[in-house]
C-alpha positions in Angstrom: 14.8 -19.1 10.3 16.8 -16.2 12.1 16.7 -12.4 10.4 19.9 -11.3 10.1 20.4 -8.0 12.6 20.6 -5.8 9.9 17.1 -6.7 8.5 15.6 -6.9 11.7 12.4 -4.1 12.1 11.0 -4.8 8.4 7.8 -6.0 8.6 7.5 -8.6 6.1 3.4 -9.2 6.5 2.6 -5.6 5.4 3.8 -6.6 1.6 2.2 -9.7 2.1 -0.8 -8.2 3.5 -1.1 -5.5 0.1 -0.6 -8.5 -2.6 -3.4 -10.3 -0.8 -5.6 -7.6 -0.6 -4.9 -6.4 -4.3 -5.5 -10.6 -5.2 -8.4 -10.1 -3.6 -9.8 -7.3 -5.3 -9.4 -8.3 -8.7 -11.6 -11.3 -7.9 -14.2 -9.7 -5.6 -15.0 -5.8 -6.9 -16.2 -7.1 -10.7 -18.0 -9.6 -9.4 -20.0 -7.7 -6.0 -23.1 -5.3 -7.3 -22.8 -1.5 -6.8 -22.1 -0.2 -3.7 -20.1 -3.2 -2.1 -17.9 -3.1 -4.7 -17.3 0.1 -4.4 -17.0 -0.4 -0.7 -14.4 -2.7 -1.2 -12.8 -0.6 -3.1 -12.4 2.2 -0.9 -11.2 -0.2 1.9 -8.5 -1.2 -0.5 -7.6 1.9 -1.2 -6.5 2.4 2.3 -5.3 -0.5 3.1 -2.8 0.3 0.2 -2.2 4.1 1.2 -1.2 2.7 5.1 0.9 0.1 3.8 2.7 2.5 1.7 3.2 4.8 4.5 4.6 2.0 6.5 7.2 0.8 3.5 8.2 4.2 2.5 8.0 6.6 5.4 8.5 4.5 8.6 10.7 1.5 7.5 13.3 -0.1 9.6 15.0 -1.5 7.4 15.7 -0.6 3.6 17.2 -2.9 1.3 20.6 -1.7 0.5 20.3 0.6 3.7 23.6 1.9 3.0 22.2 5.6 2.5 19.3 5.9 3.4 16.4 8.6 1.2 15.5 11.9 3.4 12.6 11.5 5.3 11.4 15.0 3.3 12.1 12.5 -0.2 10.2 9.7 1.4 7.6 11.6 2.4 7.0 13.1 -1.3 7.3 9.5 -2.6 4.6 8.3 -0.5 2.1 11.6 -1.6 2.2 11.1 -5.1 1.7 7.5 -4.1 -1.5 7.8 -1.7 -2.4 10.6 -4.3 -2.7 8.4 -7.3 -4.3 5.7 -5.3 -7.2 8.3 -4.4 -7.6 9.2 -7.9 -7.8 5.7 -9.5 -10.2 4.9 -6.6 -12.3 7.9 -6.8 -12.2 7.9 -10.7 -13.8 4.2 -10.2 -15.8 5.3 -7.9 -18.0 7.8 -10.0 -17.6 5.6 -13.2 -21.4 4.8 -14.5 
């Protein structure tokens, strides 16, 4: 299957890579005692702040790339995204 030129530099396995991980997760953290769990969840965590960083702040391609969002804009997006991931992970974190 050939990418057509203008969609060429998205990396499609990152998404991929986030839905499997979040898949994952759901399964694995209620069911792994104390700290793996929260291991898991940590690692998940990042794995989700890096893949947002790659989708929102360093894509090569964007769909409808007909105007592309200031790299200032991006980079905000992608703050209060890795920001509410750290809180939701943290919050469960210290949860009894």
């Amino acid at each position: 299957m050939k990418i057509p030129s203008r969609q060429a530099g998205y990396l499609m396995g990152i998404p991929l890579i986030m839905v499997l991980v979040g898949v994952v997760l759901t399964i694995l953290v209620p069911v792994l005692p104390g700290v793996p769990g929260k291991i898991a969840m940590v690692a998940g965590g990042l794995v989700w702040i890096v893949g947002s960083f790659y989708m929102l702040v360093i894509p090569g391609w964007l769909p409808g790339d007909f105007h592309r969002m200031n790299r200032n804009l991006r980079i905000a997006g992608w703050l209060a995204i890795a920001l509410t991931i750290t809180f939701v992970v943290v919050s469960l974190l210290f949860r009894s």
